[in-house]
N, C-alpha and C positions, 0 to 999 in steps of 0.2 A: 449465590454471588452477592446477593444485598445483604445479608447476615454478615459473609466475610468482608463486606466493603463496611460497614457498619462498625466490628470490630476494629478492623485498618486504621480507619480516622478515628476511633476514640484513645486506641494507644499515640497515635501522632497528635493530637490534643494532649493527653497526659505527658505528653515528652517532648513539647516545643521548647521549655528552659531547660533541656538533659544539656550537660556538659558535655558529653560524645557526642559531638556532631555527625560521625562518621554513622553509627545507627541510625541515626535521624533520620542524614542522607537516603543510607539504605532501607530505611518503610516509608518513606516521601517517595523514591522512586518503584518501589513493590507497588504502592496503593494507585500513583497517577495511572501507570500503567492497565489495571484489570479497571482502575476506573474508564480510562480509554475502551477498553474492549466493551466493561458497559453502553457505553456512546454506539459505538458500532453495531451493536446486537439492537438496542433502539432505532436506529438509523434503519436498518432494514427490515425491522417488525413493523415500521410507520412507513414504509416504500416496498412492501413484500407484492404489490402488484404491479410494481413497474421489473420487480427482477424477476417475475413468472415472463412477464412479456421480453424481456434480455433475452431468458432460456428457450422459452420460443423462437426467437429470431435466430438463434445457434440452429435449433433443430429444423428451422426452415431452409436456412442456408445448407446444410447435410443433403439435404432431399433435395435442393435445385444444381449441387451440386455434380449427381448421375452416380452411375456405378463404374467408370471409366474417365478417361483424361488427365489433361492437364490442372482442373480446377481441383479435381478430389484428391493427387498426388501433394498441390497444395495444402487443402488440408489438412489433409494424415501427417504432413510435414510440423505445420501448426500446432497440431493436435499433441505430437511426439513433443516436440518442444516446450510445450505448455507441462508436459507431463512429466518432464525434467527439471522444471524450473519448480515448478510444487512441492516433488520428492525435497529439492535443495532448501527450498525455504523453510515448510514445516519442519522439515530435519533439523534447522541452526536452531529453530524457534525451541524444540524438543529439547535439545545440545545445551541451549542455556540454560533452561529451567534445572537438567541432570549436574550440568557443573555449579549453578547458584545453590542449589541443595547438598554437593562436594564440602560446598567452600564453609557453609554452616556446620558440619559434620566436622570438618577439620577445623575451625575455628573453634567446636567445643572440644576437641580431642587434645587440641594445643593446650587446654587450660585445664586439665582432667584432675592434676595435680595439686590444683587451689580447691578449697572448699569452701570458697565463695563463689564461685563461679554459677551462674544461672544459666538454666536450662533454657537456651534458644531456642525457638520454632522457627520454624522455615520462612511462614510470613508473621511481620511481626504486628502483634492481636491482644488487645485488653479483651481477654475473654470473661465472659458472667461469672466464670467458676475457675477454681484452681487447678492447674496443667502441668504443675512439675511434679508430681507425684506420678508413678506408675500403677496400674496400664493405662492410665487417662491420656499420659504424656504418650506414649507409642501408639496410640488410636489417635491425636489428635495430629500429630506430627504424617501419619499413614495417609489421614483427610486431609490434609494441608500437600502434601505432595501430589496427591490424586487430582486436587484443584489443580495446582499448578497447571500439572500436564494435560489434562484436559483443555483449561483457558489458554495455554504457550500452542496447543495444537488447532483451535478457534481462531486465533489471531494470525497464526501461519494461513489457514487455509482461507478467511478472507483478505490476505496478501496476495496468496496467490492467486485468488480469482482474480482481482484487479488485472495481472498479470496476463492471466488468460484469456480474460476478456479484450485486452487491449493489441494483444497478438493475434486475436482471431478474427480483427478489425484493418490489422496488418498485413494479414491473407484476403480477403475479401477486398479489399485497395490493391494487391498483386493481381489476383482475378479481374478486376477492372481493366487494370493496365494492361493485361495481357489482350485482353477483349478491342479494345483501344487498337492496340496494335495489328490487330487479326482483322481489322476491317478498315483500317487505316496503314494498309505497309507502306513502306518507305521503296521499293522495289517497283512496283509498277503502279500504274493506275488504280487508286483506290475505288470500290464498290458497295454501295453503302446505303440503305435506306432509310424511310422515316420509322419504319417499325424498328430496324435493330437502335437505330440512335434512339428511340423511345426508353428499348430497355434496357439502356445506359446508362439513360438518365434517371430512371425507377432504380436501380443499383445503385448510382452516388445517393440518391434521397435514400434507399434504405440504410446505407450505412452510414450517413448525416442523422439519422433518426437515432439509430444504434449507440453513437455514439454520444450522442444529447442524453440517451438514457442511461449510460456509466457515468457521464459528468452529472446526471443528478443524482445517483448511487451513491457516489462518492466525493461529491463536491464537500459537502460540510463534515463529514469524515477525515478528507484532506485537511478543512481547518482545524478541527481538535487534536487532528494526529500533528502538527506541527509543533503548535502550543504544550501541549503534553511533549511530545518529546524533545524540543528545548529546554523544558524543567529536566525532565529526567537526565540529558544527556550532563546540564550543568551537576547532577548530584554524583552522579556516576566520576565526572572528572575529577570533581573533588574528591571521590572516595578514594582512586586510582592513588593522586598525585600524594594523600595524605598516608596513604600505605607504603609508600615505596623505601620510608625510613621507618616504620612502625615494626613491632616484633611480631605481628600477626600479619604481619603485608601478605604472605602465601594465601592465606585464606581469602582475606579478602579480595586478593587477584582473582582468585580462581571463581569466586562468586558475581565479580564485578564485569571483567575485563570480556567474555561474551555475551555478557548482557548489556556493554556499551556495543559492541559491534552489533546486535542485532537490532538494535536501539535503529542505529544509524542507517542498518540495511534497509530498514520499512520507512523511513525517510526518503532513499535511494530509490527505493521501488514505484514511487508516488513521483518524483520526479520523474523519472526515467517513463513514466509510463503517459507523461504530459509531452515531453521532450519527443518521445517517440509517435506518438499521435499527428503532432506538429507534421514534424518529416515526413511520414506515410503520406499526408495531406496535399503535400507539394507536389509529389512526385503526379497525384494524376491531373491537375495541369500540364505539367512538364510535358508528361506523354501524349495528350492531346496535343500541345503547342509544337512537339518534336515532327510529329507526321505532315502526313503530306495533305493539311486541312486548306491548302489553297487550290487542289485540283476538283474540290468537292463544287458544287453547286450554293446558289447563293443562300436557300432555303435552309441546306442542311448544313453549311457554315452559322447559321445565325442557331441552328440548335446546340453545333457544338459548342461557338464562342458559351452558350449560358451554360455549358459544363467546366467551360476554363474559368468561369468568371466566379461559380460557388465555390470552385476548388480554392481562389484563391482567401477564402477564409478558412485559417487555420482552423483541424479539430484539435481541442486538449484539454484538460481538467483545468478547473482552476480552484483557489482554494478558496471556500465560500464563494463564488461570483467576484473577487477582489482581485486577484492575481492569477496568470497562468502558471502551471506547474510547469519546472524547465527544470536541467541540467546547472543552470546558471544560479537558480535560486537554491539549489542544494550545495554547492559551492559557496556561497553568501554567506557567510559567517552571522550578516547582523540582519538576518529574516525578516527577524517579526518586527524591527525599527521600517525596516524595507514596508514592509505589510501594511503598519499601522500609519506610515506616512502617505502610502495611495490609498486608504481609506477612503471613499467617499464623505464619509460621517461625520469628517475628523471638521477642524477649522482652517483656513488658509493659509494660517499661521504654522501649522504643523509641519510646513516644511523646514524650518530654521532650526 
């Protein structure tokens, strides 16, 4: 990967004044991208003991959850869904790299007839040695695809942890609240001691822990993955908008147009999964506050109020420690102006 990133930037250095901007575009947004996956593989080769301790806390939650009930039908439910949503994303991530490799395949097929035409590579690489001659060209083009797919299927499946981490934190907040409810019904006189309301409380701080430890997994991930992909989506748009009267538009559709969608899907995914954290969070206030906490005793009232009271700090990613991740900021067309104005760092002035 540092050899191929190595190449990457030395042809986008040799081709900052190319008059096809559209190339440019398209290895400006090939390189930011596996550069991003870089980041991410660093990222948790320097945090690889806090996500042994995550996968621990998964396989503790397994085992307190029993071989029966309500809590482990939740799970299994979880678990299926996590399992769907994986399949779905590594899948688009797989789908681009096959249609961005189409669309160069077709892009030199279109031009088969010029005998100026140069031999594209999939990613585009000032390599040490000469590549368009054969068989250097179909061994190099072979190892170029094999990356791809290898790195588009890396970058899918720490998506979808995100994903699954955040949904298993979604289950464990349902188990709460069911717990909640089961000792606090609404139907008759609730019954309820200092032990069970103990281990309710050890339940919200494990999953208050839980989730401290994804938001430090993925906090500064969150910020490179924004940045990076406001560049790439701006190069993508312009590739799109400047093919749609060009004679090779096909090609470049075909290489571009789900590589912006998935662009955007991993954007999608990072909000949604702050957004969704948010929500989870509320609910088990709510469901303390909804029961019948005023027949309780003044002892175990004052236990539960300091479960309504943590609850009501929202869990959710944020990007760097600067901003929470929402639905709303993935909506926000102008992010990183958003971003860079509640900076701490910035000057007082930066809001004007």
């Amino acid at each position: 990967m540092l050899a191929a990133q190595t190449f990457q930037y030395r042809h986008m250095l040799s081709h900052l004044r190319s008059e096809d901007l559209s190339l440019l575009m398209d290895g400006l947004s090939a390189t930011l991208s596996y550069s991003l996956l870089c980041v991410k593989l660093i990222v948790f080769w320097t945090k690889q003991r806090i996500f042994h301790d995550v996968i621990a806390s998964i396989s503790t939650d397994w085992e307190e959850c029993g071989e029966t009930g309500d809590a482990l039908c939740n799970m299994i439910n979880v678990a299926s869904l996590s399992h769907r949503f994986s399949n779905l994303i590594i899948g688009l991530h797989s789908m681009a790299v096959l249609f961005y490799c189409v669309g160069v395949v077709a892009l030199r097929t279109s031009g088969a007839g010029q005998d100026d035409v140069e031999r594209e590579l999939f990613l585009k690489m000032d390599l040490p040695f000469e590549s368009d001659a054969s068989p250097v060209y179909e061994l190099v083009m072979t190892t170029q695809f094999l990356h791809q797919m290898t790195s588009a299927t890396v970058i899918g499946v720490l998506s979808a942890l995100l994903v699954t981490l955040v949904l298993h934190v979604g289950g464990q907040i349902d188990i709460l609240r069911e717990r909640l409810l089961e000792i606090l019904p609404k139907d008759r006189k609730p019954t309820v001691s200092v032990i069970t309301m103990g281990s309710l409380i050890r339940k919200h701080q494990s999953i208050i822990v839980f989730t401290g430890k994804i938001e430090n997994l993925y906090s500064h991930i969150a910020l490179a993955q924004f940045i990076s992909n406001t560049l790439v989506i701006c190069c993508l748009g312009f590739i799109i908008v400047k093919s749609i009267n060009d004679d090779q538009s096909f090609s470049m559709l075909v290489r571009s147009l789900l590589f912006y969608v998935v662009i955007n899907l991993e954007a999608f995914i990072f909000c949604f999964a702050g957004e969704y954290l948010s929500v989870k969070s509320k609910m088990i206030g709510d469901a303390a506050y909804e029961s019948l906490w005023y027949d309780l005793t003044p002892s175990e009232t004052r236990i539960l109020l300091l479960l309504i009271m943590r609850s009501q700090k929202q869990l959710t990613i944020t990007v760097g420690s600067f901003t929470n991740l929402s639905l709303q900021q993935f909506a926000n067309v102008s992010f990183i102006r958003q971003f860079v104005r509640d900076c701490p760092l910035n000057f007082a002035n930066s809001h004007d």
